[in-house]
FIKOLKOL-674413 format. One record per residue (C-alpha): residue in three letters; x, y, z. Coordinates in steps of 0.25 Angstrom, whole numbers. Each point is the difference from the previous one (the first is absolute). Layout:
N
<node r="ALA" X="X" Y="Y" Z="Z"/>
...
This chain:
430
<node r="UNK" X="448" Y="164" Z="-257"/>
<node r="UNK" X="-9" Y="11" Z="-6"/>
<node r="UNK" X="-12" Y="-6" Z="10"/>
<node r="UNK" X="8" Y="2" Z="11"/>
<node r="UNK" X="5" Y="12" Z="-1"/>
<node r="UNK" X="-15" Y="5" Z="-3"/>
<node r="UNK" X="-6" Y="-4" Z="12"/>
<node r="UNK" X="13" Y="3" Z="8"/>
<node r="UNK" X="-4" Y="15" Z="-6"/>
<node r="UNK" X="-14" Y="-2" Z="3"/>
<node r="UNK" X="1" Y="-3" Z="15"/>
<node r="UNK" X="12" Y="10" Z="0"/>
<node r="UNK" X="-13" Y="11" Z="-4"/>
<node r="UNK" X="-9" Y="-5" Z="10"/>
<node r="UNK" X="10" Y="0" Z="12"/>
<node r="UNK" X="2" Y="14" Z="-6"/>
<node r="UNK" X="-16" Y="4" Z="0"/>
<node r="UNK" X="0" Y="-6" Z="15"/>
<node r="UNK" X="12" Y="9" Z="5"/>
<node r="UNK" X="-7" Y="14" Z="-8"/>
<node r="UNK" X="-14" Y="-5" Z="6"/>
<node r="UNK" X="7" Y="-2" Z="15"/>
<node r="UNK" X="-11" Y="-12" Z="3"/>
<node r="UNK" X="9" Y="-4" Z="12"/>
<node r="UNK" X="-1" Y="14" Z="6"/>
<node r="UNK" X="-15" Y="3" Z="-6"/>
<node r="UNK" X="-2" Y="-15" Z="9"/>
<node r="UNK" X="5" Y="7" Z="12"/>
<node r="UNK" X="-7" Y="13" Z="-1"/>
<node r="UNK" X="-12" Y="-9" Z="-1"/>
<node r="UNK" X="2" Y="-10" Z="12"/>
<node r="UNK" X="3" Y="12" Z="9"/>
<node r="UNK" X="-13" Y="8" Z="-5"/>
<node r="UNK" X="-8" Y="-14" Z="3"/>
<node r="UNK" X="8" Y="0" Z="15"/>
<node r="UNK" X="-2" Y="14" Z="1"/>
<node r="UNK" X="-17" Y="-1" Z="-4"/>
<node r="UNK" X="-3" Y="-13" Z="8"/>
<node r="UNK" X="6" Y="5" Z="12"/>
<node r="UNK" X="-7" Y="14" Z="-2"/>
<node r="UNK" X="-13" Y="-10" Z="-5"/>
<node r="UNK" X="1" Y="-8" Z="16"/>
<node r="UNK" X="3" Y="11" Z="7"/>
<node r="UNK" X="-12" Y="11" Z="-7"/>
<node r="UNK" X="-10" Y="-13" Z="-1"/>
<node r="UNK" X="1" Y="-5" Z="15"/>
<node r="UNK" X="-3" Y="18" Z="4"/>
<node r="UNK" X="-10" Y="1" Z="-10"/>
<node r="UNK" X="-5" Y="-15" Z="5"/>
<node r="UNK" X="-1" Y="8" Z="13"/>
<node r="UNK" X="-8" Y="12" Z="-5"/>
<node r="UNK" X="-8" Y="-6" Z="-6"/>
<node r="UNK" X="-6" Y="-7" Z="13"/>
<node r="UNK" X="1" Y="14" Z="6"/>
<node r="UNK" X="-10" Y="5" Z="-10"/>
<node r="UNK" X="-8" Y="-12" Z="1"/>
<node r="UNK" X="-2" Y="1" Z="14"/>
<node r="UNK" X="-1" Y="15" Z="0"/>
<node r="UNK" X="-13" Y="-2" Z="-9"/>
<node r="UNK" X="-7" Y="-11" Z="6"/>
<node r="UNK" X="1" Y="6" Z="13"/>
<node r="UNK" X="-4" Y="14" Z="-5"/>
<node r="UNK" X="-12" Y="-7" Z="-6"/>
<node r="UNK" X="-5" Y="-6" Z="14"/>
<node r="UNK" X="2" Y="12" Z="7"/>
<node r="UNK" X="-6" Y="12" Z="-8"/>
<node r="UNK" X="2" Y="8" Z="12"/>
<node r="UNK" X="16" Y="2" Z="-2"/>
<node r="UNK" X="-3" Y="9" Z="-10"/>
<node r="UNK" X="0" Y="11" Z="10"/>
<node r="UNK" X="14" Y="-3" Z="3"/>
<node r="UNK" X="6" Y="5" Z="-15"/>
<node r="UNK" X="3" Y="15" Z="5"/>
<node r="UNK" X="8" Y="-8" Z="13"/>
<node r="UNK" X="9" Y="-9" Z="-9"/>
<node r="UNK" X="3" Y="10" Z="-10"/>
<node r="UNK" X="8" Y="7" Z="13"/>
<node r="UNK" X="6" Y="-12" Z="2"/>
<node r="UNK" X="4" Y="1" Z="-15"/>
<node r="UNK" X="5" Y="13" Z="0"/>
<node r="UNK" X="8" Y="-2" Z="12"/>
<node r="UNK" X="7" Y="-14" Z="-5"/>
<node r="UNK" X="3" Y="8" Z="-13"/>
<node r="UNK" X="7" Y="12" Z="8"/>
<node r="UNK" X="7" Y="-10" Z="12"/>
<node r="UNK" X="7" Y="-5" Z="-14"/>
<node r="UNK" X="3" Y="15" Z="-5"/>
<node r="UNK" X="-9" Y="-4" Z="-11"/>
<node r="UNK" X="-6" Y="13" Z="-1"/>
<node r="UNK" X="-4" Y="3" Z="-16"/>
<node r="UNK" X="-4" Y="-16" Z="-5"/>
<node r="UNK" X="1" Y="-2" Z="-14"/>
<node r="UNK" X="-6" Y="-13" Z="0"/>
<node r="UNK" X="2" Y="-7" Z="-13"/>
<node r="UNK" X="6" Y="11" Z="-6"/>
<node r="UNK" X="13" Y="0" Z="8"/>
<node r="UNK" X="0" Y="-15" Z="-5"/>
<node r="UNK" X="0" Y="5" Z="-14"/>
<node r="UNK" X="10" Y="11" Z="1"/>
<node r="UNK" X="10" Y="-10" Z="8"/>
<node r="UNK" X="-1" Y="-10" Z="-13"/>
<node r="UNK" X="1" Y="15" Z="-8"/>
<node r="UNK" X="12" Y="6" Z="7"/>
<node r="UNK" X="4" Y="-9" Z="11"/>
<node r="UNK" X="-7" Y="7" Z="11"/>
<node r="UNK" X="3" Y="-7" Z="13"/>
<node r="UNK" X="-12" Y="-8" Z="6"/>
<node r="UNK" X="1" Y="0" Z="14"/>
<node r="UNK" X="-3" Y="-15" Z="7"/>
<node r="UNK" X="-9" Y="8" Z="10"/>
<node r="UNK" X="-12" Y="1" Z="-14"/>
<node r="UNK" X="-2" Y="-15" Z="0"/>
<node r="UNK" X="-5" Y="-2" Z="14"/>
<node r="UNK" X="-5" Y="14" Z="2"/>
<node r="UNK" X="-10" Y="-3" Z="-12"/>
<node r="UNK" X="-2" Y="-14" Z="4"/>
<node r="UNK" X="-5" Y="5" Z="13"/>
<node r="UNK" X="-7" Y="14" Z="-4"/>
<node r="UNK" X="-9" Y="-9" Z="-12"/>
<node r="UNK" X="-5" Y="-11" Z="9"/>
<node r="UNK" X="-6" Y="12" Z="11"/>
<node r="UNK" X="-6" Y="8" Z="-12"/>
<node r="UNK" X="-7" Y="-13" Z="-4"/>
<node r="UNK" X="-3" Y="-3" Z="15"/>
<node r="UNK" X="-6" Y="12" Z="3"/>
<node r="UNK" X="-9" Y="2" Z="-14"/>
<node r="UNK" X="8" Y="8" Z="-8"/>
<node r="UNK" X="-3" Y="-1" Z="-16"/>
<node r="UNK" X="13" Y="-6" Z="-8"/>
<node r="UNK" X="9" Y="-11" Z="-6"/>
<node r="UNK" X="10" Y="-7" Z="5"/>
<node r="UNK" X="10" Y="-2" Z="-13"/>
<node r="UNK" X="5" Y="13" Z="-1"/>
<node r="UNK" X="4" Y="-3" Z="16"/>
<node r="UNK" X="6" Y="-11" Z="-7"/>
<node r="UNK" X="9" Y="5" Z="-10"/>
<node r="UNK" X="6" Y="11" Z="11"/>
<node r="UNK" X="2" Y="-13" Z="10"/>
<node r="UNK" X="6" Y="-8" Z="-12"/>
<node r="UNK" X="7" Y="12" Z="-7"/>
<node r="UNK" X="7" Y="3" Z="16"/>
<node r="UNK" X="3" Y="-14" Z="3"/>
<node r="UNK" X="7" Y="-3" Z="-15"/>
<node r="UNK" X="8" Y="13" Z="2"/>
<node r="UNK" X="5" Y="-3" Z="13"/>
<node r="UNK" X="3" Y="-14" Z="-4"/>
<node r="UNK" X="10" Y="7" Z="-11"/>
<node r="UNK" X="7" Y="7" Z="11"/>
<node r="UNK" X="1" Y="-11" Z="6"/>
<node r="UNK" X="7" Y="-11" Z="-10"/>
<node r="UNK" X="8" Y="14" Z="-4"/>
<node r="UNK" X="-6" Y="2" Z="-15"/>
<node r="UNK" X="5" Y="11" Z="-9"/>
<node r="UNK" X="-13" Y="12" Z="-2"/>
<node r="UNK" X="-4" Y="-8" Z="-14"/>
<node r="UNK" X="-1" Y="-12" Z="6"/>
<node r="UNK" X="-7" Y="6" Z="14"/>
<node r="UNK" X="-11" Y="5" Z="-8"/>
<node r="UNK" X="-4" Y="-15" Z="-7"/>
<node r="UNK" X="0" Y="-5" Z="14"/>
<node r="UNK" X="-8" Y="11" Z="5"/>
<node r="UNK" X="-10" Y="-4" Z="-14"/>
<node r="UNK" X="2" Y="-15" Z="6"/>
<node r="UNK" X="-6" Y="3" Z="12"/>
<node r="UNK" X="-11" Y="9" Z="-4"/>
<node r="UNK" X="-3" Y="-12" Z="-11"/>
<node r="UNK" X="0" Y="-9" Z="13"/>
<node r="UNK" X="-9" Y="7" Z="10"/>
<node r="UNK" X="-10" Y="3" Z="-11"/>
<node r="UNK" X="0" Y="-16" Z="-2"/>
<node r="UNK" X="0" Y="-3" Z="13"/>
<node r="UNK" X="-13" Y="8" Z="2"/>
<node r="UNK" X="-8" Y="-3" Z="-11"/>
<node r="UNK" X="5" Y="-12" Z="-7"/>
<node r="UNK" X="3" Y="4" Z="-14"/>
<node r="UNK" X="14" Y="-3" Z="-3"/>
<node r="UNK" X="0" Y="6" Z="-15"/>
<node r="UNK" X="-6" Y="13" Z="5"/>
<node r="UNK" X="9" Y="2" Z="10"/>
<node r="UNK" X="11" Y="-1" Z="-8"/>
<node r="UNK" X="-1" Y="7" Z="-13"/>
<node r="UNK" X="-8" Y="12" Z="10"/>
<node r="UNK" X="12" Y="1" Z="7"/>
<node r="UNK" X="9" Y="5" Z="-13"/>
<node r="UNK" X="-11" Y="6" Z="-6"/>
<node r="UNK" X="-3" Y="10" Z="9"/>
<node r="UNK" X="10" Y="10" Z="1"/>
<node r="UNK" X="4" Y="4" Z="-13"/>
<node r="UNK" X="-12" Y="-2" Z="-9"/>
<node r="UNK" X="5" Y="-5" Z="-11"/>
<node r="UNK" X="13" Y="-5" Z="3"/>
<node r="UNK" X="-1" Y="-14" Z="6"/>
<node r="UNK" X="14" Y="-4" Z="7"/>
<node r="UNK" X="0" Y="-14" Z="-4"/>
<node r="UNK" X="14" Y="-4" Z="6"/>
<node r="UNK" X="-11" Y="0" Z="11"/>
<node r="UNK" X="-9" Y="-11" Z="-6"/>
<node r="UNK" X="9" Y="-13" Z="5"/>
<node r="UNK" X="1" Y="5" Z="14"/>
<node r="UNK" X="-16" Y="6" Z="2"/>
<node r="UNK" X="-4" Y="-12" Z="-6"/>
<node r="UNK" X="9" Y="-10" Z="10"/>
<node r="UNK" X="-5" Y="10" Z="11"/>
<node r="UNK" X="-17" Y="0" Z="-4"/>
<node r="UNK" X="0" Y="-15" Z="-3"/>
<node r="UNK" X="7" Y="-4" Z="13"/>
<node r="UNK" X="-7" Y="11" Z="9"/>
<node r="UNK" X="-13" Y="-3" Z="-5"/>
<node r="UNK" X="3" Y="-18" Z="5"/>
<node r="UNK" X="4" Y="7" Z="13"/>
<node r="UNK" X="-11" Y="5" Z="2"/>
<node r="UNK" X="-9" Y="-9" Z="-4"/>
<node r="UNK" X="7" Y="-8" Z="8"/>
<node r="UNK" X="-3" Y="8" Z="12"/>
<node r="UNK" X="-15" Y="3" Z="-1"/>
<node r="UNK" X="0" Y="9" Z="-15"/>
<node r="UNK" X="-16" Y="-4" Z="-5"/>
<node r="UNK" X="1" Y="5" Z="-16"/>
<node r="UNK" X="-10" Y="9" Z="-3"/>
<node r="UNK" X="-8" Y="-4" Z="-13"/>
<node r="UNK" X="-11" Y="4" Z="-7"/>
<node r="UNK" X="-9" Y="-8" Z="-9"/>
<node r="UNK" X="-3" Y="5" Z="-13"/>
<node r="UNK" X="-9" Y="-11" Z="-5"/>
<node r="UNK" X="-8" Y="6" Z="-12"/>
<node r="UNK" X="9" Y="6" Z="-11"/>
<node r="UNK" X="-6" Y="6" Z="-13"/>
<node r="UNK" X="5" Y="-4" Z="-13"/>
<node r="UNK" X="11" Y="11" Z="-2"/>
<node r="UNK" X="-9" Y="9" Z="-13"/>
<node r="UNK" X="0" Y="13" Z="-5"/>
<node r="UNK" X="-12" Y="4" Z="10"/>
<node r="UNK" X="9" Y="-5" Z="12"/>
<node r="UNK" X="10" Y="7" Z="-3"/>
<node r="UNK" X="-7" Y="13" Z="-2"/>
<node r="UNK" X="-6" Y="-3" Z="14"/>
<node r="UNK" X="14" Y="-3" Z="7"/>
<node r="UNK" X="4" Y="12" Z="-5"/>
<node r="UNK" X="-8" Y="10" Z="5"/>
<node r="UNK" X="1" Y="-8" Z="14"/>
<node r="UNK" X="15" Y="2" Z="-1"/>
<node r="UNK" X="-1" Y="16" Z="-4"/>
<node r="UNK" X="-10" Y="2" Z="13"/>
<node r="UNK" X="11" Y="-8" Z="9"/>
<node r="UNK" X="9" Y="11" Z="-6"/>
<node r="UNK" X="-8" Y="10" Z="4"/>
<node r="UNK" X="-3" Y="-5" Z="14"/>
<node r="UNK" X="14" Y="-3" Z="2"/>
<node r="UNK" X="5" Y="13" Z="-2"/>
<node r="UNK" X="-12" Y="5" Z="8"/>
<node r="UNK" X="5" Y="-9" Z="12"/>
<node r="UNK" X="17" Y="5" Z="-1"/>
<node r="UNK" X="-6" Y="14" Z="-1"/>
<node r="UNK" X="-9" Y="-1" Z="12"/>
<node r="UNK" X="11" Y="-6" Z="9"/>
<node r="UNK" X="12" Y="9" Z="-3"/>
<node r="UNK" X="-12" Y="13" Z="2"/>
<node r="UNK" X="-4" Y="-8" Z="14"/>
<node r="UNK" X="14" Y="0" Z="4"/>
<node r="UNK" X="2" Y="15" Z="-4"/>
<node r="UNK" X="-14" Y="4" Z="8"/>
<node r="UNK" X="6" Y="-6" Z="11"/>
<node r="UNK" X="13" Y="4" Z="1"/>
<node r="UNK" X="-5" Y="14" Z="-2"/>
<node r="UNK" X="-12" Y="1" Z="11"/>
<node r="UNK" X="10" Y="-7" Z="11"/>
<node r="UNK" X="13" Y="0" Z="-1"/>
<node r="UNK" X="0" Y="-8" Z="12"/>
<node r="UNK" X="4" Y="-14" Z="-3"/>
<node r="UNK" X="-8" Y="-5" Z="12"/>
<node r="UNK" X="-11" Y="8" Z="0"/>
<node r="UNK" X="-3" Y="-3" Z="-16"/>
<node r="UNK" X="0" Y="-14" Z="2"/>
<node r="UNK" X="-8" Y="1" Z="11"/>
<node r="UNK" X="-10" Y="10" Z="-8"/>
<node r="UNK" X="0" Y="-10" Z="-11"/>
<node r="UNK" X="-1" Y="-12" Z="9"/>
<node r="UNK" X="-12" Y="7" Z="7"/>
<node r="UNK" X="-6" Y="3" Z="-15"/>
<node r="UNK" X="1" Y="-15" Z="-5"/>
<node r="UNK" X="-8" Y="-5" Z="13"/>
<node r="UNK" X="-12" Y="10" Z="-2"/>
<node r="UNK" X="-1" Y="-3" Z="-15"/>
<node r="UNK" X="3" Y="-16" Z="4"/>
<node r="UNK" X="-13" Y="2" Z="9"/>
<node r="UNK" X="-8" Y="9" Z="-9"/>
<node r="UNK" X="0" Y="-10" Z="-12"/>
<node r="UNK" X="-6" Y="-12" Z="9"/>
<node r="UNK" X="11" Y="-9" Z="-5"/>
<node r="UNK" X="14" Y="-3" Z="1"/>
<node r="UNK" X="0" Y="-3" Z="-15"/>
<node r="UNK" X="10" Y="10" Z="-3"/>
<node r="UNK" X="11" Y="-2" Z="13"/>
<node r="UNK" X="13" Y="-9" Z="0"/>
<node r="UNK" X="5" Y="-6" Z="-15"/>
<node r="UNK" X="-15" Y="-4" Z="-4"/>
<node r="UNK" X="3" Y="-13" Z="-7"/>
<node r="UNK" X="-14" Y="-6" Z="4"/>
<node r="UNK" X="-6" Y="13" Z="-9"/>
<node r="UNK" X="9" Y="-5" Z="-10"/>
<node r="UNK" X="-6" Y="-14" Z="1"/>
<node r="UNK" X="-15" Y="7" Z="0"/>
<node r="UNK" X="4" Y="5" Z="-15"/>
<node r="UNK" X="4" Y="-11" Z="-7"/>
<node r="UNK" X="-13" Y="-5" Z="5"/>
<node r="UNK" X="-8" Y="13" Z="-5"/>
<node r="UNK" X="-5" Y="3" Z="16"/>
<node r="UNK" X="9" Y="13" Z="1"/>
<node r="UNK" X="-6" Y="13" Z="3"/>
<node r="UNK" X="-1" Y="11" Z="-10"/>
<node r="UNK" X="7" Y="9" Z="7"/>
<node r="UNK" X="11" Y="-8" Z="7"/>
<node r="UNK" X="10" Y="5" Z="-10"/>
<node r="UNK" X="-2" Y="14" Z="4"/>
<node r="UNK" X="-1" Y="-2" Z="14"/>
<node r="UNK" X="15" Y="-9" Z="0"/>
<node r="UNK" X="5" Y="13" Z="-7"/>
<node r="UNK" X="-3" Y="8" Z="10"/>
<node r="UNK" X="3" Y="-9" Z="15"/>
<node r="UNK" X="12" Y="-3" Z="-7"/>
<node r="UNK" X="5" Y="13" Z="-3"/>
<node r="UNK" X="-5" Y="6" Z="14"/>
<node r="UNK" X="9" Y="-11" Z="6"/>
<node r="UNK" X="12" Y="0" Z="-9"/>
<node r="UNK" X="0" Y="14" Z="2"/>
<node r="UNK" X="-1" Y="3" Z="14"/>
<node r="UNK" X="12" Y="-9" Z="2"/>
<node r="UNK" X="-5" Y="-13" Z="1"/>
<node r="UNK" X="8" Y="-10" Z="-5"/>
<node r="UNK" X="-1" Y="-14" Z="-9"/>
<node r="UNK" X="-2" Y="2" Z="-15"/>
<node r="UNK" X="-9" Y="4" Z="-12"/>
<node r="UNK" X="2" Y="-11" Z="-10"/>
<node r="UNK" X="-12" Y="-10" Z="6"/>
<node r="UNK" X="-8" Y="12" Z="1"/>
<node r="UNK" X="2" Y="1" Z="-14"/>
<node r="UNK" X="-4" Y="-13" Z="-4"/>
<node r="UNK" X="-13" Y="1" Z="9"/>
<node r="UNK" X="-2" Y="15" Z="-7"/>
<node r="UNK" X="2" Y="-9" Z="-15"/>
<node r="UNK" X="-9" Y="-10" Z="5"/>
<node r="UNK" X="-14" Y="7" Z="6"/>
<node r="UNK" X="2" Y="8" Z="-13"/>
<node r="UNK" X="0" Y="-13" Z="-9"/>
<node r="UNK" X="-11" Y="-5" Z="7"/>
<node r="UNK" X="-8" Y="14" Z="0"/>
<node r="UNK" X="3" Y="0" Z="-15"/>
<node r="UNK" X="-5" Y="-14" Z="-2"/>
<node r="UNK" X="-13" Y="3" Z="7"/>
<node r="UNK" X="-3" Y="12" Z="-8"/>
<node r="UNK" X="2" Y="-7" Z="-12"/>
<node r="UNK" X="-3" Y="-15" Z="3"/>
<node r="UNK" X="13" Y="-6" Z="-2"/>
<node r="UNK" X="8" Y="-10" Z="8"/>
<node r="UNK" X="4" Y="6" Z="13"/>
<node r="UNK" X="11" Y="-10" Z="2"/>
<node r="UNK" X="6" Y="2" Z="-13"/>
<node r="UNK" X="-2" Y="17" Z="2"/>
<node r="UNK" X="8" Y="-1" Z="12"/>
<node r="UNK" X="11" Y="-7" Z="-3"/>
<node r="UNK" X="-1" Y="11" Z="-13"/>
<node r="UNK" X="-2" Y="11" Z="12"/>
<node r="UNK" X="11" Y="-5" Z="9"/>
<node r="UNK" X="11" Y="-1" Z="-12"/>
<node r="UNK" X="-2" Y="13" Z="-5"/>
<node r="UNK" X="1" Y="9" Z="12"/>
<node r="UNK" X="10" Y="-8" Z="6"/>
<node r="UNK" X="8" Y="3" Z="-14"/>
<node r="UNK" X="-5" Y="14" Z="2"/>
<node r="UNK" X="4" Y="5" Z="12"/>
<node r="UNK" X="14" Y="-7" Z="-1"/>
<node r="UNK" X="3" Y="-1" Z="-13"/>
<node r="UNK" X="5" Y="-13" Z="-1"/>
<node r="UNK" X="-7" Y="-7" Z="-12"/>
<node r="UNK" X="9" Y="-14" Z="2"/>
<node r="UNK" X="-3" Y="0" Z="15"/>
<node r="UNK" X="-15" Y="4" Z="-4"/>
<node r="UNK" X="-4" Y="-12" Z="-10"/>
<node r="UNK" X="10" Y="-10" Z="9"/>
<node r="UNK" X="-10" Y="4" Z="12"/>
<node r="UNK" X="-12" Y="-5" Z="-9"/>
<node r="UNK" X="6" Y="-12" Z="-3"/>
<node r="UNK" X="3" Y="-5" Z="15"/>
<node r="UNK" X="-12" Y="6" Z="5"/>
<node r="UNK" X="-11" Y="-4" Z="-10"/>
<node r="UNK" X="7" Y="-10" Z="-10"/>
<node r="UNK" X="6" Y="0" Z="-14"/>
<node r="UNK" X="-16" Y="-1" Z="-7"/>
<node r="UNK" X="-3" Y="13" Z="-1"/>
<node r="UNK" X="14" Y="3" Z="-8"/>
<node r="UNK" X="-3" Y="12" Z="-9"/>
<node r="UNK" X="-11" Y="6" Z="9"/>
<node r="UNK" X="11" Y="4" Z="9"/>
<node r="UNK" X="11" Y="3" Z="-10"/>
<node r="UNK" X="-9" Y="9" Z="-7"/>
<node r="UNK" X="-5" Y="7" Z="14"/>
<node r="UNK" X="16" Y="2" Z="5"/>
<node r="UNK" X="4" Y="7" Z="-13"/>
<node r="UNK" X="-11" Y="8" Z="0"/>
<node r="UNK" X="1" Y="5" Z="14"/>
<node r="UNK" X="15" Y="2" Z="-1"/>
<node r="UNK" X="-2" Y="8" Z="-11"/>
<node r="UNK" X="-12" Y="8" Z="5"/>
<node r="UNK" X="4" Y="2" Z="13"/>
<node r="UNK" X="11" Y="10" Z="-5"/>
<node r="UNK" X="10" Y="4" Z="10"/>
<node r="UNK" X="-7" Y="-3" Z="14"/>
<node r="UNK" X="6" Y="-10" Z="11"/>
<node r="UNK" X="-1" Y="-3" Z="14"/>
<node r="UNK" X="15" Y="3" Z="1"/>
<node r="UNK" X="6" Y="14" Z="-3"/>
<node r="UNK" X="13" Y="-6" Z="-1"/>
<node r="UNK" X="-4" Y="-8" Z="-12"/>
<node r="UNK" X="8" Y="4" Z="-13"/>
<node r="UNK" X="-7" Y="-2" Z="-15"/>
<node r="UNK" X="12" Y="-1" Z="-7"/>
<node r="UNK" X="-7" Y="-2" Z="-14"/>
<node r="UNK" X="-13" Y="7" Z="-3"/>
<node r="UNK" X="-13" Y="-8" Z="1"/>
<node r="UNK" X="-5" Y="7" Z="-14"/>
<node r="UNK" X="14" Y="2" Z="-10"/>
<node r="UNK" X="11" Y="-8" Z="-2"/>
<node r="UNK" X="7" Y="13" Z="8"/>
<node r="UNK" X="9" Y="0" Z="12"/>
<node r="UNK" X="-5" Y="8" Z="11"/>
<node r="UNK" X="6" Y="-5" Z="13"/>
<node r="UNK" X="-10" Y="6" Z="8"/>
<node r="UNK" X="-6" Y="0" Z="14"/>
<node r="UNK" X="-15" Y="-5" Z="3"/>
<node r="UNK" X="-11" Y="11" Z="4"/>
């Protein structure tokens, strides 16, 4: 009798312990957030799919006809006038995205085709940028809208805007787990929303198949000499990861002071785009090589191999800013990662190390350094370059957060905890 009024007690605590955990409604929270990111994963993955062709085609027939080049200052009009036909006058870029996810500012539907459209003419025509910051303002867009949509309370709006920007990112590049711890990291530095982890997962993963499905070739690199991991190593890693530091800062504070030059000599939209437009053809033809135009992932393969040139870092800096900041439009993270990867390579050759391996060193540091996303960063290593060079990269991305102090591409970026005290500042990025 005793036995059975024990485990009578005992099931009676568990049926108890169920209630207070609320696993039925924690089971539906979950199914609706799956729903909610693989509908987002579809939708985002089938657009990106598309952009991604867009790109594709835009630099293969850029590359067969050098001569469209002189057509830069002509579709940077066209920019400006799809921009102010949308009364899109002051373009955040992805900083509106952040501030949306920050304070709920509405992102209009209008961003994801009007940045869909305005990226593949840049990268037509030979202008110097990325494609995943495009990405994340298409994705941030279309997740936001989605939540306006299926009618979302403002919480639950900003993890679907993170779902979609998770997705596009995905989509583009094919790197699931960057896409979505990047998406919650980069906000609020040092805050990560993980009731956003289940649905940017569902959303990456299923974004990524999409559009893979549809065309998506990965980009991977092959790191095939890694160095026993010794004291010497890591004294060289280091220093690698404090120059990316330094050349990642360098690359934020040359675009935002391009932007300013810009807006300061003409404050003409259509007559600084075209300015800048007409000063990135002359430089284009002046180098003897269209090296630096477009997104530039060929150069990227040249530096694994060690076959960069010494300068390319510094000349990326500089296209990219003189066409980010005119008003071009597209992004600055795979410029970045082209910036981290000529400077690995330079920095293998003056030293004789590896250049495959300084790369992929060069490419995680700045990218942690000019977005301050250290998961994001050593994810990126991994899908790009594999698991074997482990703590080469994880050494590279802490030093690099911690050395590229308060810098960022996004001036909307908040560093909620300081980088060197266990202190809260809240702060904004320089």
């Amino acid at each position: 009798m005793k036995e059975n009024n024990s485990e009578s007690s005992t099931v009676k605590q568990i049926m108890e312990q169920i209630q207070e955990a609320n696993l039925l409604g924690q089971l539906r929270v979950l199914l609706r957030w799956v729903l909610l990111g693989s509908i987002t994963g579809v939708v985002v993955g089938v657009i990106g799919a598309m952009f991604y062709h867009g790109i594709i085609w835009a630099t293969d027939f850029r590359t067969e006809h050098d001569y469209i080049i002189l057509g830069l200052p002509f579709a940077g009009l066209l920019i400006v006038f799809l921009y102010r036909l949308c009364k899109d006058y002051e373009d955040k870029g992805t900083n509106l995205v952040i501030k949306s996810i920050q304070a709920g500012e509405n992102l209009p539907i209008t961003k994801a085709p009007l940045i869909f459209i305005s990226t593949i003419l840049t990268h037509l025509f030979g202008g110097s940028t990325g494609r995943e910051s495009a990405a994340l303002q298409m994705g941030g867009s279309i997740g936001y809208n989605l939540g306006k949509l299926f009618r979302l309370k403002e919480g639950n709006v900003k993890i679907i805007t993170m779902c979609g920007m998770s997705a596009a990112f995905s989509a583009l590049f094919g790197t699931p787990m960057t896409a979505a711890f990047m998406a919650m990291e980069i906000e609020n530095v040092g805050i990560m929303y993980y009731s956003a982890l289940v649905p940017c997962v569902i959303s990456a993963l299923i974004a990524s198949g999409v559009s893979k499905y549809l065309g998506l070739v990965e980009e991977t690199f092959a790191v095939n000499v890694v160095p026993e991991f010794s004291l010497y190593n890591a004294v060289f890693t280091g220093i690698l990861a404090i120059l990316c530091a330094v050349v990642s800062v360098l690359f934020c504070n040359v675009l935002k002071l391009s932007g300013r030059t810009y807006k300061k000599l003409f404050s003409n939209p259509y007559l600084r785009i075209f300015v800048g437009g007409c000063i990135v053809s002359a430089l284009t033809f002046a180098s003897g090589t269209r090296l630096y135009n477009g997104a530039g992932i060929n150069v990227i393969e040249m530096a694994v191999k060690g076959e960069a040139p010494y300068i390319a870092f510094l000349l990326k800096i500089i296209f990219t800013a003189l066409t980010l900041g005119a008003g071009y439009k597209g992004g600055e993270i795979v410029p970045a990662l082209y910036i981290g990867a000529t400077f690995g390579c330079l920095y293998s050759q003056l030293l004789g190390f590896d250049p495959a391996l300084c790369a992929a060193i060069g490419m995680g540091a700045l990218f942690c350094g000019v977005t301050n996303c250290p998961i994001s960063s050593l994810f990126i290593c991994f899908e790009l370059f594999g698991f074997k060079g482990m703590p080469y990269y994880l050494l590279a991305v802490a030093l690099s957060y911690t050395f590229s102090g308060y810098s960022s591409l996004y001036s909307s970026q908040k560093i909620v905890y300081s980088k060197f005290h266990n202190k809260y500042v809240n702060r904004d990025t320089k």
